[in-house]
C-alpha positions as CSV (number, residue, x, y, z in Angstrom):
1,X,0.0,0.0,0.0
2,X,2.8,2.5,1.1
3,X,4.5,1.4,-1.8
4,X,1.7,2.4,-4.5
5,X,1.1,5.4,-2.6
6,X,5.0,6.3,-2.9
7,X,4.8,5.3,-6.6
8,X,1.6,7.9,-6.9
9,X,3.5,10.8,-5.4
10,X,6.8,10.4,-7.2
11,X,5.1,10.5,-10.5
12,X,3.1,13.7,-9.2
13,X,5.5,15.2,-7.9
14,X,7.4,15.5,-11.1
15,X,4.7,15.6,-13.8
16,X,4.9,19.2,-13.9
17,X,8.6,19.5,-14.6
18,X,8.2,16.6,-17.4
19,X,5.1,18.9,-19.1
20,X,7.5,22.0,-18.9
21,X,10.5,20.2,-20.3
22,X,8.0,18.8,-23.5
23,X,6.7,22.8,-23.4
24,X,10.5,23.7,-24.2
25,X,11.3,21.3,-26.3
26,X,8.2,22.2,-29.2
27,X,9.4,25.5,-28.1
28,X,12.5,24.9,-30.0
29,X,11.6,23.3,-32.3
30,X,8.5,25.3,-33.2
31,X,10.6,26.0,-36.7
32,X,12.5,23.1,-37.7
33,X,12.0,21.3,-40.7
34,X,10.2,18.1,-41.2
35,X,12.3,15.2,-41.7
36,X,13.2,14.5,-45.2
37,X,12.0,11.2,-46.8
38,X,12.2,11.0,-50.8
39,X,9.4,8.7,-52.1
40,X,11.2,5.2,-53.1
41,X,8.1,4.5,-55.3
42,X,7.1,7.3,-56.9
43,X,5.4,5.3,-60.2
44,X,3.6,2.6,-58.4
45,X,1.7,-0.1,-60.3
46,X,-1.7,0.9,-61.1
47,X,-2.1,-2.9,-62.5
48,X,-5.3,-4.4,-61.7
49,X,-6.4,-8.0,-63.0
50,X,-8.9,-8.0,-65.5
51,X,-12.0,-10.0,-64.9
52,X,-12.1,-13.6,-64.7
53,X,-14.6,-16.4,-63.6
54,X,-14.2,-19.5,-61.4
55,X,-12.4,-21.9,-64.0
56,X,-11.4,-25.5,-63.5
57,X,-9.1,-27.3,-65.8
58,X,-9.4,-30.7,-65.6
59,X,-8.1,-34.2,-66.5
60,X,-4.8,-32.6,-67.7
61,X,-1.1,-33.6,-67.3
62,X,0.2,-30.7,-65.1
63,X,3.6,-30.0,-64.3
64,X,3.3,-27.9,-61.1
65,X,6.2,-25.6,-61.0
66,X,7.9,-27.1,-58.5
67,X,8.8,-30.6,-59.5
68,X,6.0,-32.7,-59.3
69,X,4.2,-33.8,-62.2
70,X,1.0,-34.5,-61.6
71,X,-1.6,-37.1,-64.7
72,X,-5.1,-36.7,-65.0
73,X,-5.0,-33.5,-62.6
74,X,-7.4,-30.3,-62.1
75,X,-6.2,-26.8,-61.4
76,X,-9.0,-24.8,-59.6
77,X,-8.2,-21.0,-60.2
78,X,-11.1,-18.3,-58.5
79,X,-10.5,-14.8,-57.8
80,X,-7.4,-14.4,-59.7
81,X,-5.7,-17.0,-57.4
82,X,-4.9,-20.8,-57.6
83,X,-7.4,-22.0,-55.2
84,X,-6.7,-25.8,-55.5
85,X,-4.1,-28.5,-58.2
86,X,-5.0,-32.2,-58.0
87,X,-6.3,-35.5,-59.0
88,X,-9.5,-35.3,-56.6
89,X,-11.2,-32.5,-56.7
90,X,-14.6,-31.2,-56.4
91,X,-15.8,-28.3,-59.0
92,X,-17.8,-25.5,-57.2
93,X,-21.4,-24.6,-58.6
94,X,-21.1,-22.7,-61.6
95,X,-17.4,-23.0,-62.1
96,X,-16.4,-22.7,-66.3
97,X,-15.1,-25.9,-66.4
98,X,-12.6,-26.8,-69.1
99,X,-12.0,-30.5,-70.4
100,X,-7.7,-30.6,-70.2
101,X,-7.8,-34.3,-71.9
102,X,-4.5,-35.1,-73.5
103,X,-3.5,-31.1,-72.9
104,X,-0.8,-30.1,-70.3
105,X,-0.8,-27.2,-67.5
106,X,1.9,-25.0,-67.2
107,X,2.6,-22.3,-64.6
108,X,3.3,-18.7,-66.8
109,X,6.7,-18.6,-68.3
110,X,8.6,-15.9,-67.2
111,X,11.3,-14.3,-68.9
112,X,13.8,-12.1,-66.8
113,X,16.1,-10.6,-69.8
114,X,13.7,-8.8,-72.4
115,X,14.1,-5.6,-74.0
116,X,10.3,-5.5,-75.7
117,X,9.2,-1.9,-75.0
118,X,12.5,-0.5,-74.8
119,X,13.8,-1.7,-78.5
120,X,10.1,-1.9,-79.7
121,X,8.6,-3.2,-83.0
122,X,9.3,-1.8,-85.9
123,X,13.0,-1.7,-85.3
124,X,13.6,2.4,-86.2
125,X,15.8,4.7,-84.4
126,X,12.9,6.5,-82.9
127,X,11.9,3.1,-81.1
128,X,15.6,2.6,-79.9
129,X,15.8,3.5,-76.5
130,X,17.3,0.9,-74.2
131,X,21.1,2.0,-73.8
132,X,21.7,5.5,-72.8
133,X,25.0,5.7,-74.3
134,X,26.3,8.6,-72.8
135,X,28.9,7.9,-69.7
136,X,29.6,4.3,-67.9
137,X,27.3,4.9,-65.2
138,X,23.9,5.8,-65.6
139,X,22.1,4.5,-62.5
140,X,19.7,7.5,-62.4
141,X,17.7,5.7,-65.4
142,X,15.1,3.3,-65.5
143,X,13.9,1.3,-68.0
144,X,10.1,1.9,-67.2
145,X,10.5,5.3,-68.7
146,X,11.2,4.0,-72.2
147,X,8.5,1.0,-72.4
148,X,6.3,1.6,-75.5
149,X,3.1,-0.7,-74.0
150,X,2.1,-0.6,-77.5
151,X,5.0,-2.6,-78.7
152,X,3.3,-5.5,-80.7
153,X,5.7,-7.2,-79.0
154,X,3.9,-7.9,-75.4
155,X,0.9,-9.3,-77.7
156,X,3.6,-12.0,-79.8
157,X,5.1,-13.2,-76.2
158,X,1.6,-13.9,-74.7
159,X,1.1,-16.4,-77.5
160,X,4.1,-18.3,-76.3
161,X,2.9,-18.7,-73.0
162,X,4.6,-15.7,-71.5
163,X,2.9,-14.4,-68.3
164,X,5.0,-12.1,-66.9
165,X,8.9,-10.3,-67.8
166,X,11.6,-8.1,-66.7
167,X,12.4,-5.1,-69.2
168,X,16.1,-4.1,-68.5
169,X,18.0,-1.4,-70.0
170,X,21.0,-2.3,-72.8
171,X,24.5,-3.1,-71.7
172,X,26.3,-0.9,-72.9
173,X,27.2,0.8,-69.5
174,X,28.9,-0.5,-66.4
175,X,25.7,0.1,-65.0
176,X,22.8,0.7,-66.5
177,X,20.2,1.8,-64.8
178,X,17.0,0.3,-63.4
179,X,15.0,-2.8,-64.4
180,X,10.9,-3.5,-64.0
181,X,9.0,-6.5,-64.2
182,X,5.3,-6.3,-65.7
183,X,2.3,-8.5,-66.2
184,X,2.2,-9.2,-69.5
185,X,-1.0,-7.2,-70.1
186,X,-2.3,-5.3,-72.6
187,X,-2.2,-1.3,-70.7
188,X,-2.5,1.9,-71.9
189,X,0.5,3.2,-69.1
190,X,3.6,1.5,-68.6
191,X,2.1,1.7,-64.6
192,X,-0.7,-0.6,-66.0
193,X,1.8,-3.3,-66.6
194,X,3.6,-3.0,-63.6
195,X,4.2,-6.1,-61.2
196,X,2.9,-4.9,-58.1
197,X,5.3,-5.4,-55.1
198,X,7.7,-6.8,-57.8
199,X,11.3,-5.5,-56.4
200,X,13.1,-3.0,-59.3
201,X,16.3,-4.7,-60.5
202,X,19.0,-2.9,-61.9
203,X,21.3,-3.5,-64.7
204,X,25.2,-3.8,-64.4
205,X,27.6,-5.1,-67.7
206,X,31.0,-6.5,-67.5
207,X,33.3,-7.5,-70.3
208,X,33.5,-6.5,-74.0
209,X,30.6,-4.2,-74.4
210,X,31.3,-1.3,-72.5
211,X,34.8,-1.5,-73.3
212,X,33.4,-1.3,-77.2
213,X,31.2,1.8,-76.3
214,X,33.4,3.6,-74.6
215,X,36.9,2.8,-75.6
216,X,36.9,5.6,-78.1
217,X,34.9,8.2,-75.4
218,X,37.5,8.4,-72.7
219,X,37.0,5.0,-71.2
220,X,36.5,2.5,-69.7
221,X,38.5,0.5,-72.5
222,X,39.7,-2.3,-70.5
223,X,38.1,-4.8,-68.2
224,X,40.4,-3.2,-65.1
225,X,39.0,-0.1,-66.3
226,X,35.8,-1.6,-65.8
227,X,36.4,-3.3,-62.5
228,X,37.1,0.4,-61.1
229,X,34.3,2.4,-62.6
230,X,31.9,0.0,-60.9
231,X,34.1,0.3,-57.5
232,X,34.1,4.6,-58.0
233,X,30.9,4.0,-58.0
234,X,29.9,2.0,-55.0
235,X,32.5,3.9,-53.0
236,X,30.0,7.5,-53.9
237,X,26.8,5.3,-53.8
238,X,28.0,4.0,-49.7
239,X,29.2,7.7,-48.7
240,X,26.0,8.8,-49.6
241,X,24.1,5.9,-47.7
242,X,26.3,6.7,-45.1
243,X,25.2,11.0,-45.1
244,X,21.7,9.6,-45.2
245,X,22.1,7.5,-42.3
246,X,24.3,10.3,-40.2
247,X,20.7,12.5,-41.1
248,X,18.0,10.0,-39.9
249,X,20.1,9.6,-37.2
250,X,21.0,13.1,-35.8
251,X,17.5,14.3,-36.7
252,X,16.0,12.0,-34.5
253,X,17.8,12.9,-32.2
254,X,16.4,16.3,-31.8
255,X,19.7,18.2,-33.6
256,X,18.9,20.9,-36.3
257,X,20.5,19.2,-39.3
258,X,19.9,19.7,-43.4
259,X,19.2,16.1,-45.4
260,X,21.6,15.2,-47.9
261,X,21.0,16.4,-52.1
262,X,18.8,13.9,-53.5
263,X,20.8,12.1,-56.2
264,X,18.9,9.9,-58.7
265,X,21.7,7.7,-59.5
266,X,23.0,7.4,-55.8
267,X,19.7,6.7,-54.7
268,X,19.6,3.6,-57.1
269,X,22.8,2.1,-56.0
270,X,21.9,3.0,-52.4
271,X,18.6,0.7,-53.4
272,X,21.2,-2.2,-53.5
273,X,23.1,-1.6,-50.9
274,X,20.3,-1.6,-48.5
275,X,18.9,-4.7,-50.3
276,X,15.8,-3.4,-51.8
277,X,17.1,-3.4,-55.6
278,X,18.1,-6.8,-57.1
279,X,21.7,-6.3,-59.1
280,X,21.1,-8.0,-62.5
281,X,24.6,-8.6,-64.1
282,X,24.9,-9.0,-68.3
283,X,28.2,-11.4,-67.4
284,X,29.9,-14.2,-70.0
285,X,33.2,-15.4,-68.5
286,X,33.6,-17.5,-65.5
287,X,36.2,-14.9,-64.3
288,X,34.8,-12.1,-64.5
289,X,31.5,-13.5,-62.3
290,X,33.9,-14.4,-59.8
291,X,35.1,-11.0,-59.3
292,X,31.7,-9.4,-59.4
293,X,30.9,-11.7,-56.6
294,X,34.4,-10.4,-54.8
295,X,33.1,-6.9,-55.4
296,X,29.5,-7.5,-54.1
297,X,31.5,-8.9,-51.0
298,X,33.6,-5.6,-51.1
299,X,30.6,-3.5,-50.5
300,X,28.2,-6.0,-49.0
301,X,25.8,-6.4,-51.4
302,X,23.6,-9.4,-52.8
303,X,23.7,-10.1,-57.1
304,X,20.7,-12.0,-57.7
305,X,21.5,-13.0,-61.3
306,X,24.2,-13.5,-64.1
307,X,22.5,-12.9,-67.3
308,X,23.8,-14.5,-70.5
309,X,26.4,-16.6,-67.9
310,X,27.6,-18.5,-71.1
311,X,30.2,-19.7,-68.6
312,X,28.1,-20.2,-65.8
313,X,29.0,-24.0,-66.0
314,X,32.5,-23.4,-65.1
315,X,32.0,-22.3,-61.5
316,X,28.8,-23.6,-61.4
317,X,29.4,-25.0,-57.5
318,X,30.3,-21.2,-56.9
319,X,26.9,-19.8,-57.9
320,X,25.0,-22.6,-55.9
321,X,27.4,-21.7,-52.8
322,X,26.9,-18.2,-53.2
323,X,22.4,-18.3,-54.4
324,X,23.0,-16.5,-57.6
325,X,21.2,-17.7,-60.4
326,X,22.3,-17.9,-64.0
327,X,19.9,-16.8,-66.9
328,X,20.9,-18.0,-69.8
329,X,20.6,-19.3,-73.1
330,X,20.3,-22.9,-74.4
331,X,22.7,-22.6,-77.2
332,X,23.5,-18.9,-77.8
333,X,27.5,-18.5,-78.2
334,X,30.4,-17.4,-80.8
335,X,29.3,-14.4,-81.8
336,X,32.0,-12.6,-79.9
337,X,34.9,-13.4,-78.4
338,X,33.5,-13.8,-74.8
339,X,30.7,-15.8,-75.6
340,X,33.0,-18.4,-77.4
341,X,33.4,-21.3,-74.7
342,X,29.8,-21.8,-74.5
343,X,29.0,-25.0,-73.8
344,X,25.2,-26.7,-75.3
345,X,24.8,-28.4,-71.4
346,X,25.4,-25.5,-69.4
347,X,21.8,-24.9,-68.3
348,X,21.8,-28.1,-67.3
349,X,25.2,-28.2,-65.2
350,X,24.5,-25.5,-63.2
351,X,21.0,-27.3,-62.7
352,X,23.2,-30.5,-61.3
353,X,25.1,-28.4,-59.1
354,X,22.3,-27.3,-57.1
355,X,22.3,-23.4,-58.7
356,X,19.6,-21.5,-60.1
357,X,19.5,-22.5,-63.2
358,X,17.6,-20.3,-65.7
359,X,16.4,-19.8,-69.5
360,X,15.9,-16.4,-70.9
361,X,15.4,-14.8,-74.5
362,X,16.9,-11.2,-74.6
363,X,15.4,-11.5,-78.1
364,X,12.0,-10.2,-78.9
365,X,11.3,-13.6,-81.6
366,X,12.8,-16.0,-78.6
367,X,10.2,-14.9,-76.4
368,X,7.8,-16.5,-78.2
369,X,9.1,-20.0,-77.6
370,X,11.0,-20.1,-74.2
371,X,9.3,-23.2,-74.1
372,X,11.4,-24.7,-76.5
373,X,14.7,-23.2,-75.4
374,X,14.5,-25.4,-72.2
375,X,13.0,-28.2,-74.6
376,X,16.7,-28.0,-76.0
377,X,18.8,-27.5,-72.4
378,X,16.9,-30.6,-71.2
379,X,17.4,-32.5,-74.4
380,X,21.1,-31.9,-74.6
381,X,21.5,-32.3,-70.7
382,X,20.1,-35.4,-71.0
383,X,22.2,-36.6,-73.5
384,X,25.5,-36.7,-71.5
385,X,23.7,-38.5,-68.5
386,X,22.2,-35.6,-66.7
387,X,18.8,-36.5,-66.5
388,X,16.6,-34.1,-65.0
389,X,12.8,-34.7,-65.3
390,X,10.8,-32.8,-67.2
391,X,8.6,-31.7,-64.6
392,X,12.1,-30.4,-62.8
393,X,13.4,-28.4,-65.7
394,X,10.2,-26.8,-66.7
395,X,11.2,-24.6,-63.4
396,X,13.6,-23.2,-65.6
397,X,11.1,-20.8,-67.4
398,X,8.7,-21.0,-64.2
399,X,9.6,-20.9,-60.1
400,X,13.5,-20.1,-60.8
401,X,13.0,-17.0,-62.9
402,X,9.9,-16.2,-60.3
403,X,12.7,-16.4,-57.7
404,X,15.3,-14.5,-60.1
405,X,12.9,-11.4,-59.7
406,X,12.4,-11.8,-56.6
407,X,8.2,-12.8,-57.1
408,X,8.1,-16.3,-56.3
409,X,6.1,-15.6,-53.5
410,X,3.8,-14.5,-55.8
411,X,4.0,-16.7,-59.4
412,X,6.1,-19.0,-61.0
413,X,4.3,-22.1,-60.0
414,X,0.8,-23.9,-59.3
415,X,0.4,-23.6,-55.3
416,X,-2.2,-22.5,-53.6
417,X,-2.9,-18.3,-52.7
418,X,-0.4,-17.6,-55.7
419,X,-1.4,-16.0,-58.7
420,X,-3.2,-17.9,-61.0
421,X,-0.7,-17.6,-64.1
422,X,-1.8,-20.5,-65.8
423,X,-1.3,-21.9,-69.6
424,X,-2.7,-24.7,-71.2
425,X,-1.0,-26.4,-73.9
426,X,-2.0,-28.6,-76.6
427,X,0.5,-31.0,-76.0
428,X,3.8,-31.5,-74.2
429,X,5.5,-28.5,-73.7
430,X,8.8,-30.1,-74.7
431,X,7.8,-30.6,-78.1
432,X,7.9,-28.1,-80.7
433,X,4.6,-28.8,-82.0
434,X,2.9,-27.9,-79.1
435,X,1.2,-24.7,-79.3
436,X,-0.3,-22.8,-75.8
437,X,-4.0,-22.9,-76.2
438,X,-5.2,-20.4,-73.6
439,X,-3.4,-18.3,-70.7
440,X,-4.6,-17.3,-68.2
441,X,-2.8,-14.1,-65.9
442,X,-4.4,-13.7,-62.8
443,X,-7.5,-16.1,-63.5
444,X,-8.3,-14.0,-66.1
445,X,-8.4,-15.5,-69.7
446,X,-6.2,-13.3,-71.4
447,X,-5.5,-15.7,-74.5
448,X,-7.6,-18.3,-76.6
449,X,-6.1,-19.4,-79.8
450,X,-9.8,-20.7,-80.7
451,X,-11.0,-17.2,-80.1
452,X,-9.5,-14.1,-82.3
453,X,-11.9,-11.6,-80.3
454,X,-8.9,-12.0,-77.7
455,X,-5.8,-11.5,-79.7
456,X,-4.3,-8.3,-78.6
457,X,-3.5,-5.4,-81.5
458,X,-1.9,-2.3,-80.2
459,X,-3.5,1.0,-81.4
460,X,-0.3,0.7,-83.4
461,X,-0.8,-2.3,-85.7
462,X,-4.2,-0.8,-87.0
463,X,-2.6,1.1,-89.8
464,X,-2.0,4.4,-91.2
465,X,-5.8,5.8,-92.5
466,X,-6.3,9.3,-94.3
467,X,-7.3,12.0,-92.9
468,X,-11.2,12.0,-91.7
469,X,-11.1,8.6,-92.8
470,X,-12.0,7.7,-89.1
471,X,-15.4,10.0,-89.6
């Protein structure tokens, strides 16, 4: 009792001094400045999925996404989300229902190296703007800024069964600028198209091409040139994250200080360094990965793919040791002097040694058949003895390049509360004659090769008409 009572008093006694110290401190700070805090998103996705209907497709061969492979299955999609994938399965009242007899299910490919929107269709000059050839670093950029979303492009890749893809700027520069990843959607904004959560990536080069771009510009024309423009440039990018940090810190604790300069490319590579911006790195030799991944050590940073990796194979064990995935191509190589020791197995390898192992296109024509680039990793895999299942390597184009972008919490395979990105194909997927039938983003039928009132045509592709002709 004397003890509460005690306790009551104390804080009485001194609640009068703690109101007048409070008084004096507004008092002070009556004038200061609000804290600074520069908007990390200022383009959010306006995305929203277009309509769809309770849909089950039944009686298919379905190859989950995550290596199962599942005969005579359904896949339950309702409200845009995969509700329920299996061989018992009861259909809810009034569910479309969609007879998947000799068909397979797919999850929706994902490609996480395209340039549709930023080198658009028709190839002109005026459509050319993924590289911003004008210094090494050019971190303040970002792709979404060039995409055309009437590139006739988007509407070739949904035909292939693509669902979903990461646009990333050229590489002609050290660094490049910033990625995004869009629903492959037909939109009049680029926001329209935009992943929603999806992390930004952004775009580094090593190797021949910036030494080709800017040998004759004042450099870098050698790969040790290269090596220290990117470290010049991490060194500004973590003296600025360390000025911002000094700010949040000293402001909160009461002192009258100014915020740093905003700085657009800074503010990218400080993205990185505080792990909110996956590095996506246009890399072909073994060697020069491996001193990326030094470098990323250097400044404590994460890559989350090689792109184009054509040597990936090499240090495969590396990559799996490290959780950087590869994207790359089935049997792309030769065409320059760094892509020459390409190897036809190297998806495949890096698959055996526990890596990431992806497919991607960087081609606006091999888009349209991802499908059968891993139809020829697996093929030639399996032909020295590494024999991965279908239903494994078909996560090639699916969950890994979900997990690549950093979405596979979200897509990249057939589980339940994911998105229900969903194609169905005629046949096997591994075989060139099979064609995707229908796809499905979100739930929402968004492709029917049976039904032309759902093939896309951008404002574009309508054709030049004489004046008042539209009257």
């Amino acid at each position: 009792m004397g003890a509460t009572l005690s306790g009551v008093a104390v804080a009485l006694a001194f609640s009068p001094a703690v109101s007048q110290e409070t008084q004096k401190k507004d008092e002070a700070n009556k004038d200061r400045l609000p804290m600074v805090v520069y908007d990390k998103n200022p383009y959010p996705s306006t995305y929203k999925p277009f309509p769809s209907v309770t849909t089950v497709i039944q009686n298919a061969t379905v190859f989950t996404g995550t290596g199962e492979k599942l005969n005579g299955a359904s896949v339950l999609m309702e409200n845009g989300k995969i509700v329920a994938v299996g061989t018992e399965m009861d259909v809810p009242y009034g569910a479309k229902v969609i007879d998947g007899t000799g068909k397979w299910v797919t999850p929706g490919i994902i490609d996480v190296h395209s340039h549709l929107g930023v080198y658009a269709s028709p190839d002109h000059k005026s459509l050319s703007d993924g590289n911003e050839a004008t210094q090494p670093v050019t971190a303040d950029v970002w792709a979404e800024h060039s995409v055309w979303p009437q590139d006739p492009g988007f509407a070739r890749a949904i035909v292939g069964g693509v669902t979903s893809l990461q646009i990333l700027p050229g590489s002609a520069n050290l660094i490049g600028g910033r990625g995004v990843t869009l629903k492959n959607v037909p939109s009049r904004t680029r926001e329209g198209m935009k992943f929603p959560d999806a992390p930004y990536g952004m775009k580094m080069a090593c190797g021949e091409n910036p030494k080709r771009v800017y040998g004759k510009k004042g450099g870098p024309s050698t790969r040790m040139a290269n090596m220290a423009g990117y470290r010049k440039a991490w060194i500004k990018a973590r003296d600025y994250k360390q000025k911002w940090e000094a700010y949040y810190r000293d402001y909160k604790a009461g002192k009258d200080v100014k915020a740093p300069t905003q700085d657009l490319e800074l503010e990218t590579l400080m993205g990185v360094l505080d792990g909110e911006i996956l590095i996506h790195n246009h890399c072909y030799r073994a060697d020069e990965m491996v001193s990326m991944v030094n470098m990323a050590k250097e400044f404590d940073y994460k890559i989350s793919t090689f792109h184009h990796a054509v040597e990936s194979y090499k240090i495969a064990d590396i990559l799996a040791k490290e959780g950087i995935c590869s994207a790359m191509w089935s049997d792309w190589w030769g065409f320059k002097l760094e892509a020459f020791d390409g190897v036809d197995e190297n998806i495949p390898m890096v698959a055996a040694a526990k890596a990431c192992a992806v497919v991607h296109s960087d081609d606006a024509n091999g888009i349209q058949r991802l499908n059968q680039e891993m139809a020829k990793a697996w093929a030639d895999g399996k032909n020295v003895g590494l024999d991965f299942s279908k239903a494994e390597a078909i996560q090639w184009i699916t969950l890994n390049a979900a997990k690549s972008l950093g979405v596979d919490d979200k897509t990249g395979s057939l589980e339940k509360g994911k998105m229900a990105d969903v194609v169905l194909w005629s046949g096997d997927p591994f075989s060139v004659y099979s064609l995707a039938e229908k796809v499905f983003i979100d739930g929402a039928l968004m492709y029917d090769r049976s039904n032309p009132d759902t093939f896309w045509q951008s404002d574009f592709e309508v054709g030049y008409t004489k004046k008042g002709a539209h009257q």
